[in-house]
SESEKE-407743 format. One record per atom (N, C-alpha, C): residue in one letter; x, y, z. Coordinates in pm, whole numbers, plus 50000, padded with zeros to 5 digits. Example, Ala and Ser with C-alpha at 12.3 -4.5 7.8 and 13.67 -1.06 7.14 Angstrom:
<pts>
a513194943150780;a512304955050780;a513204967050780;s512854977550708;s513674989450714;s512905000350787;
</pts>
This chain:
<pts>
x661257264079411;x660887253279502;x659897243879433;x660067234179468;x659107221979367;x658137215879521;x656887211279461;x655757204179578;x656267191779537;x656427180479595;x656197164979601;x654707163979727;x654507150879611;x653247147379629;x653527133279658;x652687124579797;x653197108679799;x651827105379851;x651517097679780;x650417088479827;x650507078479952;x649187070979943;x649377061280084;x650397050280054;x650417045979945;x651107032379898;x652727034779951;x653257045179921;x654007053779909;x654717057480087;x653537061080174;x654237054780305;x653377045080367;x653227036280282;x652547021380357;x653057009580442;x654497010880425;x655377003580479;x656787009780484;x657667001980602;x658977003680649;x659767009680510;x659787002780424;x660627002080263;x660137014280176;x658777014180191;x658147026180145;x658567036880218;x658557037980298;x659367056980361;x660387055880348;x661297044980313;x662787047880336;x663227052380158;x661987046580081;x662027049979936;x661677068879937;x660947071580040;x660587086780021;x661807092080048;x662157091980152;x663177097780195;x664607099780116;x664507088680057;x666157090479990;x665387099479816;x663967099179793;x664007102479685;x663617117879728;x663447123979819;x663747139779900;x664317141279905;x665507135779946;x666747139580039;x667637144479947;x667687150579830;x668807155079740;x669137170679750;x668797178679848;x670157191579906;x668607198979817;x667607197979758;x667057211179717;x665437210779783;x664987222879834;x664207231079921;x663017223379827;x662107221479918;x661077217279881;x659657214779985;x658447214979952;x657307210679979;x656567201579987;x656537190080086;x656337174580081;x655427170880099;x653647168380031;x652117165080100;x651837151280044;x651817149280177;x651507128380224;x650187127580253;x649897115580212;x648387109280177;x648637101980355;x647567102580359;x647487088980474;x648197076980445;x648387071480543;x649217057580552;x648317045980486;x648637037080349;x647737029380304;x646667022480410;x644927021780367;x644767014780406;x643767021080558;x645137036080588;x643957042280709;x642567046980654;x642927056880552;x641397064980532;x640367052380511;x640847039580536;x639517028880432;x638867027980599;x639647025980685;x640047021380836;x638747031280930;x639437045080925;x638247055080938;x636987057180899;x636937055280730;x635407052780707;x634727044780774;x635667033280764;x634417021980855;x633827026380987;x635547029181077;x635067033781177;x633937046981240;x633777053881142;x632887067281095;x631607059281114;x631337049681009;x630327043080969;x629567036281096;x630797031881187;x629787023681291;x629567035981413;x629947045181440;x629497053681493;x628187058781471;x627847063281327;x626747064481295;x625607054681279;x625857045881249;x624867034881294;x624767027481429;x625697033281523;x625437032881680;x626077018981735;x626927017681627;x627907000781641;x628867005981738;x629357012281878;x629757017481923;x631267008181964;x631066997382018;x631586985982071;x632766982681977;x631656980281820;x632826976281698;x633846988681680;x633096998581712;x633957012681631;x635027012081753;x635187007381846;x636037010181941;x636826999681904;x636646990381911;x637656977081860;x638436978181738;x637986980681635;x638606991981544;x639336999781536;x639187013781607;x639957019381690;x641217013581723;x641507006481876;x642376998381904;x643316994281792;x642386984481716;x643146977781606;x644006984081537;x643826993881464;x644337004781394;x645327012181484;x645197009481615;x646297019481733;x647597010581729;x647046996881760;x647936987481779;x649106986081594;x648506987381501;x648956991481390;x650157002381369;x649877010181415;x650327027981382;x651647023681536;x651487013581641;x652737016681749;x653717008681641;x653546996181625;x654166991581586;x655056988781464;x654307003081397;x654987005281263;x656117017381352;x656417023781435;x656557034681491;x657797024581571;x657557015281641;x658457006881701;x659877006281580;x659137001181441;x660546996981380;x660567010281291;x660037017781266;x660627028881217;x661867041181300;x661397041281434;x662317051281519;x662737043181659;x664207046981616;x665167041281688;x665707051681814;x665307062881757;x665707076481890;x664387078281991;x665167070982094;x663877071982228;x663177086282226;x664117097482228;x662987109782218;x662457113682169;x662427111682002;x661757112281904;x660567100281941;x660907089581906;x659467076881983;x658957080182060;x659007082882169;x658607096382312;x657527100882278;x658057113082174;x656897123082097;x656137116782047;x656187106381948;x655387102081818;x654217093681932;x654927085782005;x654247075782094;x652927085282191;x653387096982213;x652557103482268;x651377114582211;x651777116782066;x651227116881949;x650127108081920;x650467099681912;x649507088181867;x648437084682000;x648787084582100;x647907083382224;x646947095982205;x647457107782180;x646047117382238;x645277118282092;x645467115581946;x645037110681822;x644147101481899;x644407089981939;x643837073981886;x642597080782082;x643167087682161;x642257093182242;x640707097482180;x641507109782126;x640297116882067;x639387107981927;x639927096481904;x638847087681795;x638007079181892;x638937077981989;x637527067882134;x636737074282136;x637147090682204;x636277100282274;x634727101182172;x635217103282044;x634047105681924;x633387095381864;x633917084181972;x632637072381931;x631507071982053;x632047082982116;x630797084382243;x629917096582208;x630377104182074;x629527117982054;x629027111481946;x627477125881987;x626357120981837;x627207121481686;x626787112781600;x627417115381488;x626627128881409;x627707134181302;x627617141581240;x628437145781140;x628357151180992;x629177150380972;x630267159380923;x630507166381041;x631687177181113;x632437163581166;x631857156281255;x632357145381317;x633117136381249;x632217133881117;x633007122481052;x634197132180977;x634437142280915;x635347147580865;x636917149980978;x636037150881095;x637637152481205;x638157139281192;x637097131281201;x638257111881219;x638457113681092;x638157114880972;x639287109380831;x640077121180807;x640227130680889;x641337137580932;x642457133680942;x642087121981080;x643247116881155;x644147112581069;x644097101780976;x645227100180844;x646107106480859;x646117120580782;x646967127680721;x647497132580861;x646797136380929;x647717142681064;x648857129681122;x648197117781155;x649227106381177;x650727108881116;x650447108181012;x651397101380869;x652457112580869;x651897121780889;x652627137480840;x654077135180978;x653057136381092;x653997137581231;x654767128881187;x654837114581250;x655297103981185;x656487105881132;x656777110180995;x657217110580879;x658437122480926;x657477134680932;x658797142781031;x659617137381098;x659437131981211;x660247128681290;x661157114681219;x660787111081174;x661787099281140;x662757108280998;x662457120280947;x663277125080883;x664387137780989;x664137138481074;x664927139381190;x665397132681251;x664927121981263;x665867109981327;x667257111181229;x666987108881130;x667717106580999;x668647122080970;x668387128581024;x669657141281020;x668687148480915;x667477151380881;x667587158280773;x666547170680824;x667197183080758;x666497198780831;x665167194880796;x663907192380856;x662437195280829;x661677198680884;x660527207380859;x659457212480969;x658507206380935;x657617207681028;x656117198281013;x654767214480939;x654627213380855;x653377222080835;x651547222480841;x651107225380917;x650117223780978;x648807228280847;x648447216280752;x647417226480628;x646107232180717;x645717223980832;x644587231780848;x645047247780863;x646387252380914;x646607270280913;x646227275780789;x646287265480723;x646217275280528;x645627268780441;x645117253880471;x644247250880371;x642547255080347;x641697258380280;x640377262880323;x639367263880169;x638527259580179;x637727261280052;x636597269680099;x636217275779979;x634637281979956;x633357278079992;x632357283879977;x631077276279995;x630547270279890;x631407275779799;x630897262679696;x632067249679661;x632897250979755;x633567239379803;x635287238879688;x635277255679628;x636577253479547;x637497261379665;x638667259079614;x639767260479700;x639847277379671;x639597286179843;x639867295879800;x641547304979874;x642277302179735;x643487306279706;x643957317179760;x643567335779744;x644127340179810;x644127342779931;x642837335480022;x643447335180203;x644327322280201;x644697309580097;x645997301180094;x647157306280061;x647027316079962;x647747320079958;x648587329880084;x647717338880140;x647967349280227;x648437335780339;x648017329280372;x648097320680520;x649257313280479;x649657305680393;x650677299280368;x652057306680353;x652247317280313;x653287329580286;x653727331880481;x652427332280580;x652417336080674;x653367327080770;x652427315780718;x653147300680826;x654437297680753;x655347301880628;x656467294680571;x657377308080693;x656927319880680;x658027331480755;x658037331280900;x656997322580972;x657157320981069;x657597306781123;x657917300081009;x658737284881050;x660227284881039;x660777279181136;x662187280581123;x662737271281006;x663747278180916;x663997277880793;x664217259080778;x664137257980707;x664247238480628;x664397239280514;x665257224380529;x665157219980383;x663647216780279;x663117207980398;x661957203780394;x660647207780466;x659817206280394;x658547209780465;x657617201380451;x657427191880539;x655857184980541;x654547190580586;x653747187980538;x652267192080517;x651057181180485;x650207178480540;x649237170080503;x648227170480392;x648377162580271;x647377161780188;x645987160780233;x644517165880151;x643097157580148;x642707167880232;x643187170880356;x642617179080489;x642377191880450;x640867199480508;x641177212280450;x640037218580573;x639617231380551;x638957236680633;x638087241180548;x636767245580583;x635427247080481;x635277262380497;x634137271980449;x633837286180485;x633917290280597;x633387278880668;x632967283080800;x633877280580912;x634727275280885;x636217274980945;x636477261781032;x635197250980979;x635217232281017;x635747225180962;x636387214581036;x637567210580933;x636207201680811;x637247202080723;x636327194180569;x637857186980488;x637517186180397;x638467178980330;x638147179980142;x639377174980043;x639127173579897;x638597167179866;x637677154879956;x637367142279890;x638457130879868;x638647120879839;x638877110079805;x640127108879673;x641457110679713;x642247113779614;x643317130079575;x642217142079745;x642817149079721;x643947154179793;x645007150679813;x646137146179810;x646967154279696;x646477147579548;x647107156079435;x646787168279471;x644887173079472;x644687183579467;x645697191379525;x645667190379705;x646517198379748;x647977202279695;x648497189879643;x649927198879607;x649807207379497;x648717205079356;x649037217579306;x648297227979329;x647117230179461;x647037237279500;x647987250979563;x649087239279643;x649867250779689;x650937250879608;x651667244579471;x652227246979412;x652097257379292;x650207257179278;x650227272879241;x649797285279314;x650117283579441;x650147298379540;x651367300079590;x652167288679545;x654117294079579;x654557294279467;x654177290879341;x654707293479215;x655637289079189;x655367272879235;x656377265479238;x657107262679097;x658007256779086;x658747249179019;x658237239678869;x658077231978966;x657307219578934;x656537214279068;x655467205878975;x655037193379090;x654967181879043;x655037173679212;x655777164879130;x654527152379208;x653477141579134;x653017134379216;x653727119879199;x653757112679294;x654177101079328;x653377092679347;x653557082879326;x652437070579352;x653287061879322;x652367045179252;x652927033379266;x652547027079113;x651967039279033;x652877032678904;x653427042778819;x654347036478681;x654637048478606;x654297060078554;x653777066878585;x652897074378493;x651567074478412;x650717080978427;x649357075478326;x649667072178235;x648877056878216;x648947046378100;x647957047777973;x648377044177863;x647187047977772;x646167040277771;x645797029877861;x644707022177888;x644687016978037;x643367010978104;x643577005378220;x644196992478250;x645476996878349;x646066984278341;x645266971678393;x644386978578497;x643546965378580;x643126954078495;x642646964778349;x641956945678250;x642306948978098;x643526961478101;x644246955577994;x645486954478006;x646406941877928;x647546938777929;x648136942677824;x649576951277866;x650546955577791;x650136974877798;x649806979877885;x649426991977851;x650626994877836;x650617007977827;x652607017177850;x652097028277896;x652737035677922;x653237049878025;x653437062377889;x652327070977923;x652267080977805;x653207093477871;x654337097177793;x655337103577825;x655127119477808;x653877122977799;x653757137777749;x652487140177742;x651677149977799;x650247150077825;x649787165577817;x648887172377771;x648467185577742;x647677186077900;x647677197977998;x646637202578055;x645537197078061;x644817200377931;x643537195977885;x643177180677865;x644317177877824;x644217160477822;x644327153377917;x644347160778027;x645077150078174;x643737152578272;x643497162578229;x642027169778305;x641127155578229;x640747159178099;x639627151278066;x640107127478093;x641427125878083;x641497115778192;x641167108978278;x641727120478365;x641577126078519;x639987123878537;x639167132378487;x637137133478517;x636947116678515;x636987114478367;x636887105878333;x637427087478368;x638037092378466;x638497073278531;x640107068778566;x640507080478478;x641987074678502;x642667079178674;x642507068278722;x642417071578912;x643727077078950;x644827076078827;x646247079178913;x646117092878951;x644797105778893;x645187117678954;x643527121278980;x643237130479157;x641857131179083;x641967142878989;x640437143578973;x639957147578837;x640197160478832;x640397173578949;x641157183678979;x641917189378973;x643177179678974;x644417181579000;x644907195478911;x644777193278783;x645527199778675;x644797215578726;x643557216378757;x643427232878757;x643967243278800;x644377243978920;x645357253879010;x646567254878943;x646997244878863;x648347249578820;x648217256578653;x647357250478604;x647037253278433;x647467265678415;x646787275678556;x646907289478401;x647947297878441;x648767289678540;x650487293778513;x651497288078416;x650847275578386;x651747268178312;x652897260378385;x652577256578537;x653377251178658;x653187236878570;x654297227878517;x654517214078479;x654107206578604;x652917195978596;x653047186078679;x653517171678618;x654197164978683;x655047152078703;x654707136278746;x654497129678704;x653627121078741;x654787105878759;x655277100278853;x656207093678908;x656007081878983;x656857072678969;x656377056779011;x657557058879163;x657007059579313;x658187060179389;x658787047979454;x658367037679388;x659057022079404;x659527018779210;x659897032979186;x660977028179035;x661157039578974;x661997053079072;x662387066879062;x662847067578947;x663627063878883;x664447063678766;x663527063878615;x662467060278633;x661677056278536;x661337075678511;x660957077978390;x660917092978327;x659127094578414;x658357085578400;x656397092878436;x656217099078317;x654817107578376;x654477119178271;x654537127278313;x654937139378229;x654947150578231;x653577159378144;x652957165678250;x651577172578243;x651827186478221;x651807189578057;x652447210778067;x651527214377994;x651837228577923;x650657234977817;x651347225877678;x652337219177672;x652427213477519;x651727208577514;x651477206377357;x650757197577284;x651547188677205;x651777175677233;x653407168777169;x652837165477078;x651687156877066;x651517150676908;x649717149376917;x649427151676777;x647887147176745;x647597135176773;x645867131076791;x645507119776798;x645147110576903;x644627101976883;x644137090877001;x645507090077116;x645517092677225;x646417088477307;x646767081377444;x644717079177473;x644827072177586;x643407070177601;x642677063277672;x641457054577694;x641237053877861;x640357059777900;x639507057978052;x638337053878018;x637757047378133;x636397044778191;x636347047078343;x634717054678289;x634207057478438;x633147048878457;x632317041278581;x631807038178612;x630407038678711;x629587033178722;x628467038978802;x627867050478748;x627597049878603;x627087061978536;x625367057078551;x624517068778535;x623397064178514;x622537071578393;x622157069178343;x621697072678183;x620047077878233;x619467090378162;x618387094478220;x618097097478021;x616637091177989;x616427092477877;x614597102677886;x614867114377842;x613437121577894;x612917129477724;x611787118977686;x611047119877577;x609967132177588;x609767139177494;x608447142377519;x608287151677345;x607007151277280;x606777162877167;x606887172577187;x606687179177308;x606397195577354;x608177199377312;x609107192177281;x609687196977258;x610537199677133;x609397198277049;x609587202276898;x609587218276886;x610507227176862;x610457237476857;x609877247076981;x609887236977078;x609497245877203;x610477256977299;x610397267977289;x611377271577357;x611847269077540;x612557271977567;x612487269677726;x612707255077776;x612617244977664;x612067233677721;x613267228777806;x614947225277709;x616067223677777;x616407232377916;x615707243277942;x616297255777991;x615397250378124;x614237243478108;x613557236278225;x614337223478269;x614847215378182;x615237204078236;x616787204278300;x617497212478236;x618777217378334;x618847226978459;x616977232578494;x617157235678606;x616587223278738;x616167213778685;x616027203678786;x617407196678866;x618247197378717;x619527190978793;x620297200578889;x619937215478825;x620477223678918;x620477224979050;x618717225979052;x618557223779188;x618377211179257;x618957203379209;x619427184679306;x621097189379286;x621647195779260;x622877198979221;x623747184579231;x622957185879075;x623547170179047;x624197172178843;x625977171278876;x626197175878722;x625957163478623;x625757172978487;x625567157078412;x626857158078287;x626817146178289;x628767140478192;x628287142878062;x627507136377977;x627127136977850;x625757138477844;x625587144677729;x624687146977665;x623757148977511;x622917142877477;x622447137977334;x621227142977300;x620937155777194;x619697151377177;x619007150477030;x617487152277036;x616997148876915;x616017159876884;x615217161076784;x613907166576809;x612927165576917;x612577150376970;x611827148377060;x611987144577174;x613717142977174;x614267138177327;x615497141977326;x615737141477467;x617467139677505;x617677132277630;x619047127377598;x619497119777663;x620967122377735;x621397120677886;x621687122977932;x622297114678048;x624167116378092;x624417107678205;x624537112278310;x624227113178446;x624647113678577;x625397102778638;x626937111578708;x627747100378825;x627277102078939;x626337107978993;x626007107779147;x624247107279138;x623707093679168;x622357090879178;x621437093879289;x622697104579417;x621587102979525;x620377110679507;x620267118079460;x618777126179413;x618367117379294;x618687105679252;x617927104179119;x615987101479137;x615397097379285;x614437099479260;x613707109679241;x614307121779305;x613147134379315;x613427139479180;x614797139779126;x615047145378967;x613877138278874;x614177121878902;x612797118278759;x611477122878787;x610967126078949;x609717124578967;x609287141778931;x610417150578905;x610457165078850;x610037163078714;x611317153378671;x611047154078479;x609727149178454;x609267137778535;x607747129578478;x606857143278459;x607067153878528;x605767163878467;x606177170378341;x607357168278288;x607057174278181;x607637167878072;x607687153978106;x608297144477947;x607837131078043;x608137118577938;x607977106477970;x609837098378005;x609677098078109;x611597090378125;x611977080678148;x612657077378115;x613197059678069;x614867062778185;x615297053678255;x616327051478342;x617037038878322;x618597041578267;x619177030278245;x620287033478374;x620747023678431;x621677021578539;x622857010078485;x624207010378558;x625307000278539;x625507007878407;x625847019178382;x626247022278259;x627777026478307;x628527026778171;x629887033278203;x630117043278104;x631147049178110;x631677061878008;x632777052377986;x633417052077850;x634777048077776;x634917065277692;x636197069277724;x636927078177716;x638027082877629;x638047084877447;x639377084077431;x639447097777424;x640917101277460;x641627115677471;x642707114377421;x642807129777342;x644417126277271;x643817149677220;x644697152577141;x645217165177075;x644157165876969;x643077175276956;x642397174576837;x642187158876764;x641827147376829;x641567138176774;x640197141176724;x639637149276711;x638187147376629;x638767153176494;x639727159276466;x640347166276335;x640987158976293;x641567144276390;x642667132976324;x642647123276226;x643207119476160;x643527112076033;x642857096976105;x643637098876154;x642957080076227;x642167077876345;x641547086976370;x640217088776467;x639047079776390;x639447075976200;x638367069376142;x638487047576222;x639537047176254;x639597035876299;x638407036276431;x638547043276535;x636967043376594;x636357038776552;x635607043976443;x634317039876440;x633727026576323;x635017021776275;x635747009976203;x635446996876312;x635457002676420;x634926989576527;x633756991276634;x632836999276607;x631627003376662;x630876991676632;x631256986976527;x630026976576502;x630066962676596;x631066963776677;x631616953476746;x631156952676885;x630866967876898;x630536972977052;x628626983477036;x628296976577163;x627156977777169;x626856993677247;x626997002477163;x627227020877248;x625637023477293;x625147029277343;x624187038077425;x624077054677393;x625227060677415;x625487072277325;x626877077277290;x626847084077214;x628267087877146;x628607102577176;x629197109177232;x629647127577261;x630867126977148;x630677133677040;x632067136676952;x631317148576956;x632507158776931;x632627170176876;x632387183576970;x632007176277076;x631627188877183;x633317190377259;x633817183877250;x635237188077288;x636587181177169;x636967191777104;x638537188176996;x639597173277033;x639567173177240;x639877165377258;x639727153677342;x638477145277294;x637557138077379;x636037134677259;x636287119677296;x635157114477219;x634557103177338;x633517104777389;x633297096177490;x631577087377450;x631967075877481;x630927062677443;x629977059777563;x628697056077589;x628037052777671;x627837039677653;x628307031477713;x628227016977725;x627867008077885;x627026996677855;x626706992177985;x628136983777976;x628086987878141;x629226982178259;x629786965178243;x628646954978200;x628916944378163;x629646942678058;x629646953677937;x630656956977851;x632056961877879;x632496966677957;x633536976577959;x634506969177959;x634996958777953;x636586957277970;x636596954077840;x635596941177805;x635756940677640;x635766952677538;x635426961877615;x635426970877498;x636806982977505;x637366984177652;x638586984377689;x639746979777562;x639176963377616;x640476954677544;x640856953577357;x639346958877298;x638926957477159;x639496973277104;x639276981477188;x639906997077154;x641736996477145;x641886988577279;x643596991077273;x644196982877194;x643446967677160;x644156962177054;x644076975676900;x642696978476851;x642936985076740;x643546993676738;x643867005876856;x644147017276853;x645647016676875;x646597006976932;x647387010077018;x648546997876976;x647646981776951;x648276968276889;x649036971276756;x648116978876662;x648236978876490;x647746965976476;x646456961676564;x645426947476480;x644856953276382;x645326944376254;x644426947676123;x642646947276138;x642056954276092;x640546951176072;x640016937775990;
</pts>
């Protein structure tokens, strides 16, 4: 059995589900997890947002808006009154219960049930119009089997055990829909993957059914070896290691989050990476090969913040690092790179909400310097630090203004610290050398 994976883009419109459907519909058993309908989860935050800031009035108008949205996509999607019936009445006690919770205190249990709503919409929805359409499918409910830890990783064998449970007690299908992102926490409240997890979930449960393949879908070809947003001419890298799609993935390349690859890695479950407005096109394919050495693709991450913490005491001092990685510990705040010297190191964080109490920790025991608007530039490829032409890198350093350099702490991954006002130029100056054949 293979998982398909579809993003929002994916059922964002009339044309868009009718593209899912015919690219399911080929006679073999499968596992189907849908993103919200483009456009909702942005819809919910807001509406989340004015709840908590006590905008009650707007969050209701909102509401509405978004109701009036979801009938009328429902109008021209289903043509069978009893099926519309259901969905129509579906959507009433949904778009109910988002009024009802703009009258309760916020919290955020609260805000996790409304960006819920998404995936529950989309899923129903989607069923039924693949019943309209003659085709065997059941609706699968992830809150029965989705659930993470307390430290917020996905814990597998009660998914596993619960999912085995709910497939033998559903009457048999071709198909099975299930909602991406949605999940349930330790404590048994609904929670969710964050922002993107969608992928997560399918190879979540594609490695607790031991699936096939998985397969994600979206709305372009396959990960590109550069960003298409501000560079022109990227292409579609046809073959990707585990390890290389992971470090990507962390690192900026948004078509998967940064997760995705783990649950399946240490089966060796192939994931698939697919354009579903241009099926025909090959994607990438994500396995344990390793197809070829070398530079093979370029991310940036953004909103990095650079923490530079000086001090002498740490000339031969022992303990000293062993103090400053327990501050981040306890702000449990991870850090991306890292540099040091005799008398300093230097260091990036992607999440600044503790960055004041972290520096006002380090000021007792070094002097710290804070750079902000920084980015990470990313190249990944097969042992490119062992590669023949990994020397072109640094053949154009002199061109680009770096902050810090990480080689060698990973075979495959050399990552640059550069401010944000830099990044596309330095984007565009990498893929011409690396990727054009521009002479030096």
């Amino acid at each position: 059995m293979k998982v398909l994976k579809f993003g929002g883009t994916s059922v964002g419109s009339i044309e868009s589900i009718n593209n899912v459907k015919s690219i399911i519909n080929d006679g073999d058993k499968k596992i189907v997890v849908l993103s919200a309908m483009s456009g909702t989860t942005n819809s919910l935050v807001s509406i989340a947002s004015k709840i908590e800031s006590n905008n009650i009035e707007e969050a209701k108008l909102e509401i509405e808006d978004l109701y009036k949205k979801y009938v009328e996509v429902v109008n021209e999607l289903l043509v069978d009154e009893g099926l519309k019936a259901q969905v129509g009445t579906y959507l009433s006690e949904r778009f109910n219960y988002l009024l009802e919770s703009a009258n309760q205190s916020f919290s955020l249990n609260l805000e996790n049930q409304i960006l819920a709503q998404g995936e529950l919409l989309s899923t129903f929805m989607f069923n039924a119009y693949l019943q309209q359409e003659g085709i065997n499918s059941q609706l699968l409910q992830a809150l029965d089997f989705m659930k993470i830890d307390a430290i917020k990783e996905p814990d597998l064998d009660y998914i596993r055990e619960r999912l085995n449970n709910v497939l033998k007690c559903t009457p048999e299908a071709e198909i099975y829909i299930t909602q991406g992102f949605i999940c349930l926490d330790d404590e048994g409240a609904v929670s969710n993957l964050q922002r993107g997890g969608s992928d997560y979930t399918a190879t979540i449960v594609g490695a607790v059914i031991k699936a096939e393949e998985v397969q994600i879908w979206t709305d372009i070809d396959g990960m590109h070896n550069n960003d298409p947003r501000f560079v022109e001419g990227t292409q579609p890298i046809s073959n990707l290691s585990f390890d290389e799609a992971a470090e990507l993935a962390y690192f900026g390349a948004k078509i998967l989050h940064p997760q995705t690859v783990l649950p399946v890695r240490a089966d060796g479950i192939p994931v698939r990476l697919k354009n579903t407005m241009n099926p025909p096109k090959p994607g990438t394919l994500i396995s344990s090969n390793h197809v070829e050495n070398g530079i093979k693709a370029i991310a940036a991450k953004d909103n990095i913040t650079a923490i530079k913490i000086k001090s002498g005491r740490m000339l031969q001092a022992h303990g000293f690092l062993r103090k400053v990685f327990e501050i981040f510990e306890v702000h449990e705040t991870p850090i991306d790179m890292i540099t040091t010297s005799e008398v300093a190191v230097s260091l990036t964080i992607d999440d600044d909400k503790n960055l004041d109490k972290i520096v006002s920790e380090l000021e007792s025991i070094a002097t710290i310097e804070v750079d902000k608007n920084q980015s990470i530039v990313c190249l990944v490829g097969h042992s490119i630090v062992n590669h023949e032409g990994t020397f072109k890198l640094f053949q154009i350093l002199k061109d680009v203004k770096i902050r810090m350099i990480s080689y060698g702490g990973s075979r495959n991954n050399i990552s640059l610290l550069i401010d944000t006002e830099n990044k596309i130029d330095t984007l565009q100056k990498l893929n011409a050398y690396l990727f054009e054949l521009v002479t030096l």
